[in-house]
C-alpha positions as CSV (number, residue, x, y, z in Angstrom):
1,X,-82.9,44.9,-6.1
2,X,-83.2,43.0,-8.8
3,X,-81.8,43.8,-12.2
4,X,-84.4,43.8,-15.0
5,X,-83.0,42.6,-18.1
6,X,-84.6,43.4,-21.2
7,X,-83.3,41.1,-23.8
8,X,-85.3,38.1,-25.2
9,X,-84.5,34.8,-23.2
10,X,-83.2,33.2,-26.5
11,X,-80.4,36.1,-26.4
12,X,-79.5,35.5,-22.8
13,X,-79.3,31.7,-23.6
14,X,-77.0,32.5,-26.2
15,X,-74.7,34.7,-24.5
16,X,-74.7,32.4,-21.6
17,X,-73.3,29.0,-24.3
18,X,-71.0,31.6,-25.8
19,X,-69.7,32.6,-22.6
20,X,-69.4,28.8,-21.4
21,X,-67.7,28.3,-24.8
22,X,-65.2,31.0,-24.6
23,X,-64.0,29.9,-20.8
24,X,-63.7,26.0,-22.0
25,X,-61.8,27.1,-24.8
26,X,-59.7,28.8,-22.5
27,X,-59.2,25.6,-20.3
28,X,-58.7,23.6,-22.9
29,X,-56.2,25.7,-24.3
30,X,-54.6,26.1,-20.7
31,X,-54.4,22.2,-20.2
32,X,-53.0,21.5,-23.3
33,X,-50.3,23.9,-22.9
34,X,-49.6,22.0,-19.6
35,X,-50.0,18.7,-21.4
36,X,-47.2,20.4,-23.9
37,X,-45.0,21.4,-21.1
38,X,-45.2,18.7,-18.9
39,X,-44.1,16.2,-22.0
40,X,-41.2,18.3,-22.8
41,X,-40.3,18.5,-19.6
42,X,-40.7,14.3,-19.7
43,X,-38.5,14.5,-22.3
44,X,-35.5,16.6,-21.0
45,X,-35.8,14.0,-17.8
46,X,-36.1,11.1,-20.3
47,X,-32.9,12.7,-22.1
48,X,-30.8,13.5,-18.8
49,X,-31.5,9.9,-17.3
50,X,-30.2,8.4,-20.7
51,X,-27.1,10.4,-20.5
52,X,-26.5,9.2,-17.1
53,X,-27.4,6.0,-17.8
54,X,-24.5,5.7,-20.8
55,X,-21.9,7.8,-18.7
56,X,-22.5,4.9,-16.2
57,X,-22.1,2.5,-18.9
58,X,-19.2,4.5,-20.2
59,X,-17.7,4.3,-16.1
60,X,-18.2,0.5,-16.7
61,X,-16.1,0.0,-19.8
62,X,-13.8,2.8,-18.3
63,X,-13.5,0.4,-15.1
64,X,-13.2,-2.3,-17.0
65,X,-10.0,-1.5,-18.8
66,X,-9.0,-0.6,-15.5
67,X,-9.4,-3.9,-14.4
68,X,-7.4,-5.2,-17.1
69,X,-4.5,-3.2,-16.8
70,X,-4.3,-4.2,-12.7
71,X,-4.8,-7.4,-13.9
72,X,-2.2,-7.4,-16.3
73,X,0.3,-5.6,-13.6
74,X,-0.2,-8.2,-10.9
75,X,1.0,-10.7,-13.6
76,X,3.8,-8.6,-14.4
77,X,4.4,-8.6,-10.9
78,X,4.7,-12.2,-10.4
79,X,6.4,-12.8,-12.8
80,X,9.4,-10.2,-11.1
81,X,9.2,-12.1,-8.1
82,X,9.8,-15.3,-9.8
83,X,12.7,-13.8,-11.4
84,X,13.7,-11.8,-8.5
85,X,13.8,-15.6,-6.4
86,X,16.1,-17.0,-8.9
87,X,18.2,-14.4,-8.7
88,X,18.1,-14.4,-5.2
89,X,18.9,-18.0,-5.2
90,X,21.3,-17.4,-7.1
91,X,22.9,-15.0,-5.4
92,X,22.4,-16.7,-1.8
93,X,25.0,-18.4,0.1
94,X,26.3,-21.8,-1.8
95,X,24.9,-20.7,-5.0
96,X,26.2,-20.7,-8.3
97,X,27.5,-17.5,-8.8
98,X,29.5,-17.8,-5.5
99,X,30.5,-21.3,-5.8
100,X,31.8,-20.3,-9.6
101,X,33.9,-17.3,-8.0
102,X,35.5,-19.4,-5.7
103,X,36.3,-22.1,-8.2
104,X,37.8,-19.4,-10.6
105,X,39.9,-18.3,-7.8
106,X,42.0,-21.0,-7.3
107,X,42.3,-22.0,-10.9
108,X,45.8,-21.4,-12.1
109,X,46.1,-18.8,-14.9
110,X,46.9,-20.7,-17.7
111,X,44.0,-23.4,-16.9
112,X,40.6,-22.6,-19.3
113,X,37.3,-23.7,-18.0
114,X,34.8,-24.8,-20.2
115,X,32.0,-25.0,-18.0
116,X,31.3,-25.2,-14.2
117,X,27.9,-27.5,-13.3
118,X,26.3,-27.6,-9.9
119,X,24.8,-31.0,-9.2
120,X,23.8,-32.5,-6.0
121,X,20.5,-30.8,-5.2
122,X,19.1,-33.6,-3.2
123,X,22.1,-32.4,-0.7
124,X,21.8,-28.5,-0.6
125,X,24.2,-27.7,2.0
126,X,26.8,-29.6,0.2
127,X,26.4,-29.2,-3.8
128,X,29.2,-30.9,-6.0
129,X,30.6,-29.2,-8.8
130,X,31.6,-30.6,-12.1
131,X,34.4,-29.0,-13.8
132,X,35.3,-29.1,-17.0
133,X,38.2,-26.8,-18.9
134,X,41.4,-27.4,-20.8
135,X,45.0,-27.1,-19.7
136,X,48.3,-26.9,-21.0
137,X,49.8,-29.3,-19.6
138,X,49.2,-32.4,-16.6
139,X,51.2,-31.0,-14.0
140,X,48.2,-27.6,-14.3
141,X,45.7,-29.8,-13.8
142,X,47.2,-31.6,-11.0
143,X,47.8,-28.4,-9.4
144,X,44.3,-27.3,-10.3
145,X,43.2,-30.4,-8.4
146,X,45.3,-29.5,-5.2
147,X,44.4,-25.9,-4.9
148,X,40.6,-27.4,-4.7
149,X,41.6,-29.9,-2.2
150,X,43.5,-27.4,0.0
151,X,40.7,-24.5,-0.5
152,X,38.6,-24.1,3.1
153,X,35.7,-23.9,0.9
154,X,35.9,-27.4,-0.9
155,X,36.5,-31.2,-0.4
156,X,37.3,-34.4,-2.0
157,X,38.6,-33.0,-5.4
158,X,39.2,-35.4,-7.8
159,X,40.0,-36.2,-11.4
160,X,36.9,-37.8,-13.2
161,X,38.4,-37.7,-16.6
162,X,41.4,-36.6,-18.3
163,X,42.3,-36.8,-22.4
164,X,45.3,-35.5,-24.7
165,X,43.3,-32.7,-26.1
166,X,44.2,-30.2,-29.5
167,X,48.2,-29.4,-29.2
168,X,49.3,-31.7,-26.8
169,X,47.5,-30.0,-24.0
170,X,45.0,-32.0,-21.8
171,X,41.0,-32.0,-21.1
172,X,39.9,-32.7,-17.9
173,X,36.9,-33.1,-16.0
174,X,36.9,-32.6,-12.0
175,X,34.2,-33.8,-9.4
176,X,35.1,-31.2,-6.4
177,X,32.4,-30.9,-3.4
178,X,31.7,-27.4,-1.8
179,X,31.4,-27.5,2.0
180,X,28.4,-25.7,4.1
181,X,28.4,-22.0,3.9
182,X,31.7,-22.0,1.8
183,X,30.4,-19.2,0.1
184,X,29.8,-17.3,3.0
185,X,33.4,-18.1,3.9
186,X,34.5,-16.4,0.7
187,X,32.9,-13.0,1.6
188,X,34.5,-12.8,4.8
């Protein structure tokens, strides 16, 4: 059955907008409160990604310096090896340091050296050495000159230059040639 209703139509009409009102209200209400929601929720994405995006940046800057320091410690590096091949030069056979000790051991005690030079580069397995040093007297220096020539390690010793020097001692200079692996002749 049907119901009878008893109200005037203008009521029912009224009731029926207020009604329609009262449920858009509603939805409008409920979709702005989503609209609300969803943006602040926009925004805490919005805000996360940024803070990623400058920890990334950060990372870069962090990396960066990183890079730098490697940089500066491969540098560092080379220039240890460098130093490490001069001293290894150095230290090899026929170098300096050798040739030098062998030179000091057959100088007489009395005999200064001045300074010991290594020339001959173009001939590496047999450098000459120019000696230069003071001594008291000729007969030290002549001595100096035949402990060089009899030495297993050297050849061809000979007096370049020789002057009265302070106190009636003399200064000499002394071309002497080092044979092949004299120095390793020393260490055995």
């Amino acid at each position: 059955m049907r119901e009878l209703e008893f109200l005037p139509p203008d009521y029912l009409r009224a009731r029926f907008h207020r009604r329609v009102g009262f449920i858009r209200s509603w939805l409008l209400l409920a979709m702005g409160m989503a609209m609300v929601l969803w943006s602040l929720q926009m925004g805490t994405w919005v805000n996360e990604a940024r803070a990623e995006l400058q920890a990334l940046r950060g990372t870069g800057y962090a990396v960066g310096a990183e890079a730098q320091k490697v940089e500066r410690l491969q540098a560092e590096e080379r220039a240890y090896e460098e130093r490490l091949a001069v001293l290894k030069r150095l230290e090899g056979p026929g170098s300096v340091i050798g040739l030098t000790a062998m030179v000091a051991d057959v100088v007489p005690a009395e005999v200064v050296l001045d300074e010991v030079v290594l020339s001959g580069c173009e001939t590496p397995n047999r450098p000459t050495l120019r000696i230069t040093g003071r001594s008291p007297s000729e007969m030290l220096v002549t001595r100096l000159l035949g402990s060089l020539e009899m030495s297993p390690s050297f050849e061809g010793a000979a007096l370049v230059g020789s002057k009265g020097g302070v106190g009636g001692g003399r200064e000499f200079v002394i071309a002497v040639t080092a044979l092949p692996g004299a120095d390793a002749q020393q260490e055995h």
